[in-house]
C-alpha positions as CSV (number, residue, x, y, z in Angstrom):
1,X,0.0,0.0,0.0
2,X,2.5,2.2,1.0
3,X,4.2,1.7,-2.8
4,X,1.4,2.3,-4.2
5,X,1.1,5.8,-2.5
6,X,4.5,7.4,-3.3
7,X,3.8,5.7,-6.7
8,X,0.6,8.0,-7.1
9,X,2.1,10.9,-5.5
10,X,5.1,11.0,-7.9
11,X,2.6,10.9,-10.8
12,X,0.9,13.4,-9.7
13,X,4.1,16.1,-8.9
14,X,5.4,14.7,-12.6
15,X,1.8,15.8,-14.1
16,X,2.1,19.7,-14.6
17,X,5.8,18.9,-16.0
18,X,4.5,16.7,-18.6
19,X,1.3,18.6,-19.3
20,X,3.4,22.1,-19.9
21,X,3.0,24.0,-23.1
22,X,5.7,26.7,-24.3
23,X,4.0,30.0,-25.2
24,X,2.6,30.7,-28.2
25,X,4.0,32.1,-30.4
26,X,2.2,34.7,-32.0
27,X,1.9,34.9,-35.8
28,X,3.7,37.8,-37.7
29,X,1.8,38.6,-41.3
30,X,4.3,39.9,-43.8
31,X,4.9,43.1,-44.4
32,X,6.1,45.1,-47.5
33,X,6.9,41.6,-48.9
34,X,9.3,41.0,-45.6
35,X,8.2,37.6,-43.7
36,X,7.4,38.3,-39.8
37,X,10.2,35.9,-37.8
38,X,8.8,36.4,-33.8
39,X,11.3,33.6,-32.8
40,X,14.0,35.4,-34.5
41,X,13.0,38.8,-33.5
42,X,10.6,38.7,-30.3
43,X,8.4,41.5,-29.4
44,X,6.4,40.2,-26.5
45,X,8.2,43.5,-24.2
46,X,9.5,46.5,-24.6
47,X,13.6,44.8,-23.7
48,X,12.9,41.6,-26.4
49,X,11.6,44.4,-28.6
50,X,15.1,46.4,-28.4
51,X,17.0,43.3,-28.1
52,X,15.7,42.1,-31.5
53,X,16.0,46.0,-32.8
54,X,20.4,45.6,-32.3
55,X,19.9,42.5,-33.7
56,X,18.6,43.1,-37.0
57,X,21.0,46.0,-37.1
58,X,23.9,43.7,-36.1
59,X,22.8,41.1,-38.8
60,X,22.1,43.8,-41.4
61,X,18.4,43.1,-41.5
62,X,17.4,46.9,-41.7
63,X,14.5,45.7,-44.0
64,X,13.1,43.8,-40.8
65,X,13.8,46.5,-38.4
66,X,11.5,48.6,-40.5
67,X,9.0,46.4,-41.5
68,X,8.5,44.6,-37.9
69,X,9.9,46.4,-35.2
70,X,9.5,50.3,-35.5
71,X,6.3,52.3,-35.0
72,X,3.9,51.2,-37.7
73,X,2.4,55.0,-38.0
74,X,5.9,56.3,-38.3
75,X,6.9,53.9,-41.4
76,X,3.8,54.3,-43.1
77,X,3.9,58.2,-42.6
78,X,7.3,58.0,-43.9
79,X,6.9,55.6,-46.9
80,X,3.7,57.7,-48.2
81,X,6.1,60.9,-48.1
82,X,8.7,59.2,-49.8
83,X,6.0,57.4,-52.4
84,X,4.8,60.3,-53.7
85,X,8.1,61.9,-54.8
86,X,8.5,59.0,-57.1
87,X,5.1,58.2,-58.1
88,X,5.6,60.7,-61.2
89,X,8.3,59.1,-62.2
90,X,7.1,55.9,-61.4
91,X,3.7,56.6,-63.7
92,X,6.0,57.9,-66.5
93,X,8.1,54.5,-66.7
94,X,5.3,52.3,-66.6
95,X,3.6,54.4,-69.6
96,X,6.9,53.3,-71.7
97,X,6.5,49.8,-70.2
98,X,3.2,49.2,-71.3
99,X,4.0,50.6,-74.8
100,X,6.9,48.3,-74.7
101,X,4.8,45.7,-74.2
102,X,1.5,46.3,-76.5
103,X,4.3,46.6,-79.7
104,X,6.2,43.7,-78.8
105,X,3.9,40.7,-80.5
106,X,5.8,38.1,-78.7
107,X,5.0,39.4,-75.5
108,X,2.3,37.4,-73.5
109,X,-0.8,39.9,-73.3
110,X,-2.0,38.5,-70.1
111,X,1.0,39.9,-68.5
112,X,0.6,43.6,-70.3
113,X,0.2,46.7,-67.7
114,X,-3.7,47.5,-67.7
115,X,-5.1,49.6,-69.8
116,X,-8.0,50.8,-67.1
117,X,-6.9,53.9,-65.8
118,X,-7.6,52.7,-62.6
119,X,-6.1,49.5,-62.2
120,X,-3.2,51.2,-64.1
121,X,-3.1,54.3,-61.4
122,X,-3.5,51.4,-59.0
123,X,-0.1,49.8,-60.3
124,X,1.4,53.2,-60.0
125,X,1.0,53.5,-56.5
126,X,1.9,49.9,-55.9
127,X,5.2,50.0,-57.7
128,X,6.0,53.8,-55.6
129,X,5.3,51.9,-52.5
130,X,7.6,49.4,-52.5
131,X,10.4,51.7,-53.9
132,X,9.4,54.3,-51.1
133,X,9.7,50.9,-48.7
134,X,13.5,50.1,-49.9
135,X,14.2,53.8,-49.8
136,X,13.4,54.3,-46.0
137,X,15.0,51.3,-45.6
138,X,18.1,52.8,-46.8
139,X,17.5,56.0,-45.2
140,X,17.8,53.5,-41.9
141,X,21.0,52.2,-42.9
142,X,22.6,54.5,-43.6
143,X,22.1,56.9,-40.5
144,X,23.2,53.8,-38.6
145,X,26.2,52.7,-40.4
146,X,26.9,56.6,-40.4
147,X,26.6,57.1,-36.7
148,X,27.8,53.9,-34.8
149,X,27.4,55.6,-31.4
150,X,23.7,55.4,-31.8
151,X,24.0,51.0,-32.2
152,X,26.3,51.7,-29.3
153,X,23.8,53.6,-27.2
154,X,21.1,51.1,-27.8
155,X,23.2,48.0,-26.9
156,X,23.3,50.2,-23.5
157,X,20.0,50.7,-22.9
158,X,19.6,47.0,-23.5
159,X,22.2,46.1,-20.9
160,X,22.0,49.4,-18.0
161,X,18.7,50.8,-19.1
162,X,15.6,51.3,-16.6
163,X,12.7,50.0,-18.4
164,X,9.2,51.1,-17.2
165,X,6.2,49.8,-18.4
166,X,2.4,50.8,-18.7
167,X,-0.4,48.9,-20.2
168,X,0.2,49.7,-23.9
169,X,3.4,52.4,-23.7
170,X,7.0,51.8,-22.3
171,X,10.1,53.8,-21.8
172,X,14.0,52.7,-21.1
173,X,15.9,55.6,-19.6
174,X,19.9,55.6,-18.4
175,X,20.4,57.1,-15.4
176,X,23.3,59.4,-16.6
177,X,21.4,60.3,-19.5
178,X,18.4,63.1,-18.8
179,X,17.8,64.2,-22.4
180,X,16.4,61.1,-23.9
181,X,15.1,58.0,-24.0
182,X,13.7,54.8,-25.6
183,X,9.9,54.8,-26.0
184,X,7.8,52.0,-26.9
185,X,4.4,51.5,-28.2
186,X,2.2,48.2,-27.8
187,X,-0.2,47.2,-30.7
188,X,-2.1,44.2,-30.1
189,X,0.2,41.4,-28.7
190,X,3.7,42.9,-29.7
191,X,5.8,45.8,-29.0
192,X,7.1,48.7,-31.3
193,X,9.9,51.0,-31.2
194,X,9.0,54.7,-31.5
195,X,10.9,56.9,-33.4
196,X,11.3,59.6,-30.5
197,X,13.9,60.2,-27.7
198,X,11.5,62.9,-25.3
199,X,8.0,62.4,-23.8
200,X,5.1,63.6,-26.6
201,X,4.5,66.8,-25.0
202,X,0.6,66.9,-25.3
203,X,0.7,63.1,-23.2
204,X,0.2,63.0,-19.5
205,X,3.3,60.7,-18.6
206,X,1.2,56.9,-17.9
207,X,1.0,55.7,-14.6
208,X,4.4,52.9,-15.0
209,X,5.9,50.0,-13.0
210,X,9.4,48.8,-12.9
211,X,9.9,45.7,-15.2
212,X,11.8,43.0,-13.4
């Protein structure tokens, strides 16, 4: 009898062991043709969110870092600027490409630019998208290949910083640095890096706790 208690007992203490489930990992949709990777570049807080920042920088995935990980309102704003500086020039070159393509009889019509002004304008802003996409994606590299002290700074926010965190915005802060900080923004289950060092001046600063 007495076997057959500690027998029953270590089944039940093994249970829970056997019965746990790793977190879920939430899904990523793509974005501007770039894949979501959470297991590669986790955003479940504001610290996995800047760890995964450095290292997209560090394994030259600037295309991720804007895509996935920096404030969705700030990319879009940015792309849109940037889209319709070349959508003139985009419109132009697709004109010639469609000529091209209605004079060259060996050229699968099925495949030929619209005609439809609509669907044509449609293309148009398509095509300036995605080059407005690669061009702030450059505009990223390039300021931080140009300034190294700024990958440097973040690797020390990720290592010294104070991170406090409300229910949908965070902050990291260095205790020797009062001018600026890292804000973070959360949108549905993930975190987002804000382009923006001081507190938005109009915003009562949230009510934050200490992460641990």
């Amino acid at each position: 009898m007495r076997r057959l208690i500690l027998l029953a007992g270590l089944a039940v203490a093994l249970a829970p062991a056997a019965q746990a489930q790793p977190p879920a990992v939430v899904e990523v949709e793509p974005r501007y043709g770039i894949p979501g990777n959470p297991r590669l570049f986790p955003q479940t807080d504001p610290k996995t969110t800047l760890a995964s920042a450095v290292k997209a920088v560090e394994s030259g995935r600037y295309d991720y870092l804007v895509a996935h990980l920096m404030d969705e309102k700030y990319v879009e704003g940015r792309i849109d600027d940037r889209a319709r500086l070349v959508e003139p020039a985009v419109d132009a070159e697709l004109r010639a490409l469609r000529d091209r393509q209605k004079r060259d009889t060996a050229f699968d019509k099925r495949l030929q630019l619209p005609d439809d002004p609509v669907q044509f304008n449609e293309r148009v802003r398509q095509e300036a998208r995605v080059r407005a996409f690669r061009q702030v994606v450059r505009d990223a590299e390039e300021k931080l290949t140009d300034d190294p002290t700024l990958v440097k700074e973040l690797r020390r926010y990720l290592r010294e910083g104070d991170f406090t965190a409300g229910t949908n915005a965070a902050a990291a802060a260095l205790r020797d640095v009062k001018d600026r900080q890292v804000f973070f923004k959360k949108v549905g289950e993930r975190w987002f890096i804000e382009n923006r060092q001081q507190p938005a001046p109009e915003a009562k600063p949230p009510a934050v706790r200490p992460e641990r």
